[in-house]
C-alpha positions in Angstrom: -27.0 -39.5 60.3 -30.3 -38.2 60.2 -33.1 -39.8 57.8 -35.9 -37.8 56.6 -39.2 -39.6 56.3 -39.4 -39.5 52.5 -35.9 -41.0 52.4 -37.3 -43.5 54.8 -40.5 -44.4 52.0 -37.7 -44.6 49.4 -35.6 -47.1 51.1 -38.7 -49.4 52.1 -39.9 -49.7 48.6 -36.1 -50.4 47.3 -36.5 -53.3 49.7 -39.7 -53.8 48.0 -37.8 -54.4 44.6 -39.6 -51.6 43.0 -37.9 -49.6 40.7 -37.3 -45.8 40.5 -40.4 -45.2 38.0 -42.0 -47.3 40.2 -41.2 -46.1 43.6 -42.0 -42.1 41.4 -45.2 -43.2 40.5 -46.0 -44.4 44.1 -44.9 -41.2 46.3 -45.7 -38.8 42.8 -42.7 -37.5 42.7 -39.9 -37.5 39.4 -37.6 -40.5 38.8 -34.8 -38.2 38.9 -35.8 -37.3 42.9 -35.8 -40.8 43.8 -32.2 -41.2 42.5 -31.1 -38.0 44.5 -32.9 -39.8 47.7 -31.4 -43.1 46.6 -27.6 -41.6 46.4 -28.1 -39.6 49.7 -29.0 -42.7 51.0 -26.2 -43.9 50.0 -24.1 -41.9 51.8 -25.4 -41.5 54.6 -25.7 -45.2 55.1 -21.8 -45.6 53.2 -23.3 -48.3 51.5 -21.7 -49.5 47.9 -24.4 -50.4 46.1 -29.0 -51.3 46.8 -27.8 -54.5 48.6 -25.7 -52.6 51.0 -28.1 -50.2 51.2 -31.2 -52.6 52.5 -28.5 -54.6 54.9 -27.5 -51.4 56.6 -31.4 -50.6 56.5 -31.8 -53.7 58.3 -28.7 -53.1 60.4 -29.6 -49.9 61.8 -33.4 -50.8 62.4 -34.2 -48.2 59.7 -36.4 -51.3 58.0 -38.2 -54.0 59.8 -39.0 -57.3 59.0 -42.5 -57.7 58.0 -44.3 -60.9 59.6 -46.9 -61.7 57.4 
């Protein structure tokens, strides 16, 4: 399970609570191509839902906990 480093940028600002016209607006790409990162995420991560799918980033060491 390989993530690429825009799917990487997708998944930290999920865990950011932004949503996807957010998260588009921030790496200037469409809405729609942060729901096609989101779902590949998805699947590569098997995670059921955006909770899952922050746990397992968390899990895996994919996200870190920021210390400030």
């Amino acid at each position: 399970m390989k993530i690429t480093v825009r799917e990487k940028a997708v998944l930290e600002l999920i865990a950011y609570e932004m949503t996807a016209k957010e998260i588009a607006s921030e790496l200037f790409i469409s809405p729609n191509t942060v729901f096609s990162h989101r779902k590949k995420l998805m699947k590569k991560l098997e995670a059921r839902n955006i909770a899952g799918l922050v746990r397992r980033g968390f899990e895996q060491g994919i996200l870190i906990l920021d210390a400030q």
